[in-house]
N, CA, C and O atoms as CSV, one atom per row, in Angstrom:
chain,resi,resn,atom,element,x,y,z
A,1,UNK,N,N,13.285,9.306,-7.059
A,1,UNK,CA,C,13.393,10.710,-6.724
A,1,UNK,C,C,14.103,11.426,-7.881
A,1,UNK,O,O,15.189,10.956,-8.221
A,2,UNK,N,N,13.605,12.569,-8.570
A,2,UNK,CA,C,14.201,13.171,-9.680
A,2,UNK,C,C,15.198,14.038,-8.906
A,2,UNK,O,O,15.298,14.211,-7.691
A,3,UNK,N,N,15.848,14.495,-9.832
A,3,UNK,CA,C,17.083,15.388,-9.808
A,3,UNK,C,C,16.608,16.751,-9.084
A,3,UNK,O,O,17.185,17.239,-8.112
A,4,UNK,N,N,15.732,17.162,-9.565
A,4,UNK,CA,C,14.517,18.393,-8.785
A,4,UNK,C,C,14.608,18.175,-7.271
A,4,UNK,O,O,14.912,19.188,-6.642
A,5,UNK,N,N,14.443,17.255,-6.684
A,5,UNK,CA,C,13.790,17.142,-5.660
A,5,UNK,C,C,15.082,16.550,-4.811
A,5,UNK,O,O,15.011,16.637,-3.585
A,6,UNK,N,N,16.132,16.016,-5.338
A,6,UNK,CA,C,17.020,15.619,-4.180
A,6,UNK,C,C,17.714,17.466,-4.481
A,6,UNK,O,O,18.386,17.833,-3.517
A,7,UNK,N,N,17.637,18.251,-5.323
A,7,UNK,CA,C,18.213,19.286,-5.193
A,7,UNK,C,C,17.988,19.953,-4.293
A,7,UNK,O,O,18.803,20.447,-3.514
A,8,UNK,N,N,16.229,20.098,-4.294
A,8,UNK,CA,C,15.745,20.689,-3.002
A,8,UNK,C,C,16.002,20.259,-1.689
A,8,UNK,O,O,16.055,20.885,-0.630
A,9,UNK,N,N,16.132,19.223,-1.926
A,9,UNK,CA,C,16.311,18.397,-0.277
A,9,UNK,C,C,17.850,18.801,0.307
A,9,UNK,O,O,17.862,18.918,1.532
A,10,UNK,N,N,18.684,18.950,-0.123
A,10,UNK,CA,C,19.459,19.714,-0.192
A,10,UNK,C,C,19.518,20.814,-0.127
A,10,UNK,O,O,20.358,21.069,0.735
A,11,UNK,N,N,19.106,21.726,-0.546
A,11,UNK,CA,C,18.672,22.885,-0.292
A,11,UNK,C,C,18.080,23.200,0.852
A,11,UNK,O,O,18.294,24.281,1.400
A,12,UNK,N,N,17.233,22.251,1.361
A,12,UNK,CA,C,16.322,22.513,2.805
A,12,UNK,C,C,16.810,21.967,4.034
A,12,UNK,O,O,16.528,22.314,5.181
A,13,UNK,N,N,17.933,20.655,3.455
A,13,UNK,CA,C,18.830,20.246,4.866
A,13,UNK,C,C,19.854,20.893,4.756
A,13,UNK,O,O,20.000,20.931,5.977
A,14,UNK,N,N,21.127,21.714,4.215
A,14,UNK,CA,C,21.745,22.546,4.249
A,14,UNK,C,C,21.483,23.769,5.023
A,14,UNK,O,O,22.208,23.989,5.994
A,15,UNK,N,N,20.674,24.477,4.765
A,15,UNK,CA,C,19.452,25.657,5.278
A,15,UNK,C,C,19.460,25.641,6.719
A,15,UNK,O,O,19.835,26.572,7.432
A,16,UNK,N,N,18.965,24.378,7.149
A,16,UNK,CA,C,18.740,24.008,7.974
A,16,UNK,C,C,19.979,24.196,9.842
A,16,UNK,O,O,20.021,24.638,10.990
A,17,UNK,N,N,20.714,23.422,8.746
A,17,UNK,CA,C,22.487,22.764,9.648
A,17,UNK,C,C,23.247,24.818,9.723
A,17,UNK,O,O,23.721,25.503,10.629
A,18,UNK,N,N,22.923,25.087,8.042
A,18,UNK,CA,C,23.630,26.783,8.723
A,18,UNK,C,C,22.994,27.692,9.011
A,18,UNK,O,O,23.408,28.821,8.750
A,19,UNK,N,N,21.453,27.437,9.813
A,19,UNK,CA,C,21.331,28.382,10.800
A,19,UNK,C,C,21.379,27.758,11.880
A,19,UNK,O,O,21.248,28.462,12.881
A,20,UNK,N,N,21.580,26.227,12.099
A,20,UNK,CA,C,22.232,25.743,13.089
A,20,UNK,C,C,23.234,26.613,13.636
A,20,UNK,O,O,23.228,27.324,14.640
A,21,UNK,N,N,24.284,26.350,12.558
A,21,UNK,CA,C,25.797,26.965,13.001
A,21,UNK,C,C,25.374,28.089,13.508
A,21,UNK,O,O,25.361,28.083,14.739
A,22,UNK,N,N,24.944,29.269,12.896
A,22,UNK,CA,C,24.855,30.099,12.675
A,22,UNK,C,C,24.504,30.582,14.455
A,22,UNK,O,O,25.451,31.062,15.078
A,23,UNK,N,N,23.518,30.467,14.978
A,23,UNK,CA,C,22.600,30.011,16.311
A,23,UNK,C,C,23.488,29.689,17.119
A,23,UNK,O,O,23.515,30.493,18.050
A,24,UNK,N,N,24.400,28.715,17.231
A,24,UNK,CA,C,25.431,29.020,18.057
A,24,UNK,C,C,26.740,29.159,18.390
A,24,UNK,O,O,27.642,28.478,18.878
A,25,UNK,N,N,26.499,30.614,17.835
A,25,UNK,CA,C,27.564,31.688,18.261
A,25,UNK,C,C,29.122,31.125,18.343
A,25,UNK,O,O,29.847,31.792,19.082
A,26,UNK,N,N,29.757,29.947,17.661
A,26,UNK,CA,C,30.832,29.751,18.148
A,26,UNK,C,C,32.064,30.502,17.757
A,26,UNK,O,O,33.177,29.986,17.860
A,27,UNK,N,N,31.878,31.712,17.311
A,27,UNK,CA,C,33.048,32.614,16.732
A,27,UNK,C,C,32.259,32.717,15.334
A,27,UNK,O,O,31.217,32.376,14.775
A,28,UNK,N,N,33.933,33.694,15.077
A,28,UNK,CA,C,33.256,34.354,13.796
A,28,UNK,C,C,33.469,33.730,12.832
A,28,UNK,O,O,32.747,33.845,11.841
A,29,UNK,N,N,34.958,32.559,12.888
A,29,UNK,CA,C,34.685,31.380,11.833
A,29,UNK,C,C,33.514,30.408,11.693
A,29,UNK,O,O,33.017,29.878,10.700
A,30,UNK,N,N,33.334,30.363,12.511
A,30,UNK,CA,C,31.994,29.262,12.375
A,30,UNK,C,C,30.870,29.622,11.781
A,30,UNK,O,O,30.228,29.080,10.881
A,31,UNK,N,N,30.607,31.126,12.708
A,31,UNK,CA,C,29.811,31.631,12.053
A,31,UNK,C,C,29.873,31.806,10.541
A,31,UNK,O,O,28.798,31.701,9.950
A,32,UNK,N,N,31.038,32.071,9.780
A,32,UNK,CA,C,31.336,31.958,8.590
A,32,UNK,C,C,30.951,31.131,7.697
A,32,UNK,O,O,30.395,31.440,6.643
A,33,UNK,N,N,31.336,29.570,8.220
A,33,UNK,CA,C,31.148,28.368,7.673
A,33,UNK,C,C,29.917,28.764,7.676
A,33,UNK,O,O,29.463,28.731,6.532
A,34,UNK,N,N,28.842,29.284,8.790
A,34,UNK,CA,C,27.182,29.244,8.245
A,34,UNK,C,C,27.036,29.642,7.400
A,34,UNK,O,O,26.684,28.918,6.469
A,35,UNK,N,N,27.227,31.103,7.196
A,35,UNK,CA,C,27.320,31.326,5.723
A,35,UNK,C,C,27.558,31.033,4.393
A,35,UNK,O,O,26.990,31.156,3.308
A,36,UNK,N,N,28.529,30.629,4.819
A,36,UNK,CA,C,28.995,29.352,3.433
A,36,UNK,C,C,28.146,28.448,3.408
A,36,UNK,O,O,27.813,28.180,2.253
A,37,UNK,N,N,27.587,27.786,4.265
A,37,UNK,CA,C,26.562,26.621,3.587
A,37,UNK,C,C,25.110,26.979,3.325
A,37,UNK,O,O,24.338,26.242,2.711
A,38,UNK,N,N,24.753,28.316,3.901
A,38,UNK,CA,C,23.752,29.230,3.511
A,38,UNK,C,C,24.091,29.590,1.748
A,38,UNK,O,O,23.158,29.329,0.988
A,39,UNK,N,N,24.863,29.938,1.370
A,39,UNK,CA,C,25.247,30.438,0.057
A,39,UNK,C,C,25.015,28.972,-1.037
A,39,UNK,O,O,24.553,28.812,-2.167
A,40,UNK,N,N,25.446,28.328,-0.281
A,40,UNK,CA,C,25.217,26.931,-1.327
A,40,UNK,C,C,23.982,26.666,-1.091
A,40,UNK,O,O,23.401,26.636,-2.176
A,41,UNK,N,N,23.075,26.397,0.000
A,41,UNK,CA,C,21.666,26.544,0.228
A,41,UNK,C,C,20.806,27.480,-1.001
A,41,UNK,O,O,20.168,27.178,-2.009
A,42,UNK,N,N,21.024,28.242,-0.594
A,42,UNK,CA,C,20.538,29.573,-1.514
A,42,UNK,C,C,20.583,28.941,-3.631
A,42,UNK,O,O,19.851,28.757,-4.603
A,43,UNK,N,N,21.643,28.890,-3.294
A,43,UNK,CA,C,22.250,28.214,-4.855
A,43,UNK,C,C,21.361,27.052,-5.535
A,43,UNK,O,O,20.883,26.954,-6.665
A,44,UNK,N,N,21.329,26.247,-4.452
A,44,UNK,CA,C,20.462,25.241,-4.588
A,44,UNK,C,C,18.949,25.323,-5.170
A,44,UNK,O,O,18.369,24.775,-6.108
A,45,UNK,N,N,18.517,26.431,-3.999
A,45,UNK,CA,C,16.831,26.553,-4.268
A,45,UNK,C,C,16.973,27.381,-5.245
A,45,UNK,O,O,16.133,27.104,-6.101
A,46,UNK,N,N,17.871,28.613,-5.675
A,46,UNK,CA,C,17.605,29.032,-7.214
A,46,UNK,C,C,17.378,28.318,-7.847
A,46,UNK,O,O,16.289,28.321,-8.421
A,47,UNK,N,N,18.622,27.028,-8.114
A,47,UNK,CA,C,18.324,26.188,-9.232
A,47,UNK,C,C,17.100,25.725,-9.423
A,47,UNK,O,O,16.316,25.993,-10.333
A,48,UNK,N,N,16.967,24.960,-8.448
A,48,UNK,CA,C,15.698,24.170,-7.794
A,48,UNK,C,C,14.345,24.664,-8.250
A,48,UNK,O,O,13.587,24.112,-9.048
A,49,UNK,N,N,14.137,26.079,-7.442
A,49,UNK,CA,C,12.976,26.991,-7.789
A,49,UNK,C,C,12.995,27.521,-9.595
A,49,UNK,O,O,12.111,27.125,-10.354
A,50,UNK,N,N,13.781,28.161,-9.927
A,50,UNK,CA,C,14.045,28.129,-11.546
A,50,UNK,C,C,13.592,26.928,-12.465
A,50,UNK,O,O,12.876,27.165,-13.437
A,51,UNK,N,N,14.035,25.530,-12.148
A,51,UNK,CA,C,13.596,24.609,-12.693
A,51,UNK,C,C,11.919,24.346,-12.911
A,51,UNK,O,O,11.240,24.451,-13.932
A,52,UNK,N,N,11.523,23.940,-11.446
A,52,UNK,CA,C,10.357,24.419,-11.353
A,52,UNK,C,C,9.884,25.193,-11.661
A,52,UNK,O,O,8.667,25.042,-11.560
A,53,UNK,N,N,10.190,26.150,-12.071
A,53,UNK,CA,C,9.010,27.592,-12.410
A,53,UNK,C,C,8.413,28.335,-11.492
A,53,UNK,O,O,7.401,28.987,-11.749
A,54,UNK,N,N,8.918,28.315,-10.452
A,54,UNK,CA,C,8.479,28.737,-8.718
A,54,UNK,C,C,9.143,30.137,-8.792
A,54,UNK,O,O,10.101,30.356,-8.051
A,55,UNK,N,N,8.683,31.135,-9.668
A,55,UNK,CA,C,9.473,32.639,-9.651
A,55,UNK,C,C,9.529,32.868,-7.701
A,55,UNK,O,O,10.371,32.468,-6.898
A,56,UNK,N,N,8.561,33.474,-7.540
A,56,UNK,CA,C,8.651,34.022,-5.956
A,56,UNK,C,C,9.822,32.751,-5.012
A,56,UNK,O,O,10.170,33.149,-3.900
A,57,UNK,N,N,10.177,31.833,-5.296
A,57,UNK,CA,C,11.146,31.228,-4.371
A,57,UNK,C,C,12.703,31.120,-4.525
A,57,UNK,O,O,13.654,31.269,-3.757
A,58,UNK,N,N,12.546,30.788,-5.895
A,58,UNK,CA,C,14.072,31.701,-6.481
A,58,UNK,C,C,13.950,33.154,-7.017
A,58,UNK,O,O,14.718,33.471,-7.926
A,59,UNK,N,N,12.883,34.258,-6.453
A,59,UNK,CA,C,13.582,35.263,-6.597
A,59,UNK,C,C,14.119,35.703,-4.803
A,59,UNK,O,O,15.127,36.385,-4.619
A,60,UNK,N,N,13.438,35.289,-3.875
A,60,UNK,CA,C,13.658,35.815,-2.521
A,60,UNK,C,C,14.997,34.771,-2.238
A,60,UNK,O,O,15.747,35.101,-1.320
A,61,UNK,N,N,15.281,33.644,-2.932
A,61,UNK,CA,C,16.635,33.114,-2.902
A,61,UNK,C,C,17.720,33.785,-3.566
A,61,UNK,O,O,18.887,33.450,-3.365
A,62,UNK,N,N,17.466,34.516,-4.178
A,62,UNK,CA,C,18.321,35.732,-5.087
A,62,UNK,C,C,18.817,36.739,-4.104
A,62,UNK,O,O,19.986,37.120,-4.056
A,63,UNK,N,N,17.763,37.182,-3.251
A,63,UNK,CA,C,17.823,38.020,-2.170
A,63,UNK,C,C,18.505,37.502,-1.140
A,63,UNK,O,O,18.954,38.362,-0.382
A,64,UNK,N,N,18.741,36.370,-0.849
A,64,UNK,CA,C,19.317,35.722,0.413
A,64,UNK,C,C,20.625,35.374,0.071
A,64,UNK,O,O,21.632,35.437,0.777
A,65,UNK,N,N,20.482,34.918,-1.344
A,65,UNK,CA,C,22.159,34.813,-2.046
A,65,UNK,C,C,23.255,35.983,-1.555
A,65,UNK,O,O,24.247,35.709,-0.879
A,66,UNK,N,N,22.871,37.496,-2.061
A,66,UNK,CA,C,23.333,38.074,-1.612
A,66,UNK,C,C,23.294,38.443,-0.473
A,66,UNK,O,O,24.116,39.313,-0.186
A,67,UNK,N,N,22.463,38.013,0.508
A,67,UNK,CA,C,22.916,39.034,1.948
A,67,UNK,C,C,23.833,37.952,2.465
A,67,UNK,O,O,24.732,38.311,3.225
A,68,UNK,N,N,23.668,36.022,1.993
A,68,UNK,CA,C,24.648,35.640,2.353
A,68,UNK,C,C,26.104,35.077,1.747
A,68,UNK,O,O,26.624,33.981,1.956
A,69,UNK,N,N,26.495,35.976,1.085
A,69,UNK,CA,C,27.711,36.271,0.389
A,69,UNK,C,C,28.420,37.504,1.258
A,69,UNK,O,O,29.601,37.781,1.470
A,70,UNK,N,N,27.133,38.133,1.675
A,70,UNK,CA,C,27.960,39.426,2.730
A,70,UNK,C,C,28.011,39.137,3.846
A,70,UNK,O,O,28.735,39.834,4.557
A,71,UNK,N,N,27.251,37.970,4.476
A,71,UNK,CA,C,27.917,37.332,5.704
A,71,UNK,C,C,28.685,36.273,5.482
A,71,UNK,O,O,28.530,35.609,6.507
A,72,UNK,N,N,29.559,35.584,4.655
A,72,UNK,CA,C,30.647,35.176,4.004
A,72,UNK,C,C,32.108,36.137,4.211
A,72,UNK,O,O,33.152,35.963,4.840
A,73,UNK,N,N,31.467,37.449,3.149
A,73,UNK,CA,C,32.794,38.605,3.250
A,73,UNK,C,C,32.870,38.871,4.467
A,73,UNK,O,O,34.026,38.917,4.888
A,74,UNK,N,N,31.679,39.161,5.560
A,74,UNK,CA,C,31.889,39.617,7.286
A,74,UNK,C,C,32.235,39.216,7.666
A,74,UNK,O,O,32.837,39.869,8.519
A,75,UNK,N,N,32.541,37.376,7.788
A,75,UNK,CA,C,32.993,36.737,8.816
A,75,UNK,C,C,33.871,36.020,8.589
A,75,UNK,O,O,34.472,35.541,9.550
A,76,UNK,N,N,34.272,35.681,7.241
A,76,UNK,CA,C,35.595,35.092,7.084
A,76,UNK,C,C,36.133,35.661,5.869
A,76,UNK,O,O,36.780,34.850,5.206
A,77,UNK,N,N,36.069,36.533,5.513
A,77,UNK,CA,C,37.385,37.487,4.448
A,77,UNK,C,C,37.539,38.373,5.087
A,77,UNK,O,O,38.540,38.490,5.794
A,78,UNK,N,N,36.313,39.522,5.010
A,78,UNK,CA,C,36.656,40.963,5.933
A,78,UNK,C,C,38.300,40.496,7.320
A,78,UNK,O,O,38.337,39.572,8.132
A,79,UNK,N,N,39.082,41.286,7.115
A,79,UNK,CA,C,39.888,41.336,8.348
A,79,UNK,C,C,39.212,42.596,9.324
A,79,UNK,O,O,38.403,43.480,9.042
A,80,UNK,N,N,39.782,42.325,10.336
A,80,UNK,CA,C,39.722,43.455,11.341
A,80,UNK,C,C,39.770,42.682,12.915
A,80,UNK,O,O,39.445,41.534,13.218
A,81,UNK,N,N,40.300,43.778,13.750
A,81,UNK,CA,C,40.891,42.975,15.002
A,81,UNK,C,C,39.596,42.769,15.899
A,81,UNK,O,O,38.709,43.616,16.010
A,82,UNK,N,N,39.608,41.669,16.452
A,82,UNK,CA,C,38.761,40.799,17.617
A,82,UNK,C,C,38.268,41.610,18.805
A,82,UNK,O,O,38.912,42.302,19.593
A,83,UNK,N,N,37.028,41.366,18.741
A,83,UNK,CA,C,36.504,42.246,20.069
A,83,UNK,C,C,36.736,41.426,21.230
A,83,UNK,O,O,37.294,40.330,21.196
A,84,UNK,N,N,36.258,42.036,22.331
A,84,UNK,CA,C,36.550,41.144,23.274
A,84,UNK,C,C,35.723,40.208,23.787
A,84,UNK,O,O,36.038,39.494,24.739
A,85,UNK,N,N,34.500,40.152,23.121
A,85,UNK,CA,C,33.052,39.152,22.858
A,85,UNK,C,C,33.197,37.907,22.168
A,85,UNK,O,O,32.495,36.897,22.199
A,86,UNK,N,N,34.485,38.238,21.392
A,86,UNK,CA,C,34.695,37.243,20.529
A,86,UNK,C,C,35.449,35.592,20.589
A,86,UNK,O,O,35.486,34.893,19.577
């Protein structure tokens, strides 16, 4: 297995586990941690897709990078006080 391909695999079982987390709802840390392993996900298939030459998969991973860096800042940097859902 080349370096390519356990990257991806990684990339696609990571992916995977944080929309796990993500799915159920266990607070807003957890939810966080999804994010965080979404962001390394993301990271991954840039590389991954870049290597390859797969423009359209690391560019919509470019796109996901950032929205999940901002569910990173939402759920575990952003402060602000606890609803009662929470």
């Amino acid at each position: 297995m080349t370096s390519i391909e356990i990257l991806k695999w990684y990339a696609s079982i990571s992916g995977i586990v944080a929309a796990f987390l993500v799915s159920l709802d266990l607070g807003r840390r957890w939810t966080g941690y999804g994010f965080a392993l979404f962001v390394t996900s993301s990271i991954a298939w840039i590389v991954g897709a870049f290597l390859s030459k797969d423009e359209p998969l690391w560019t919509q991973n470019l796109v996901l990078f950032g929205i999940n860096c901002f569910g990173v800042w939402r759920y575990l940097i952003r402060k602000r006080e606890p609803r009662h859902d929470d």
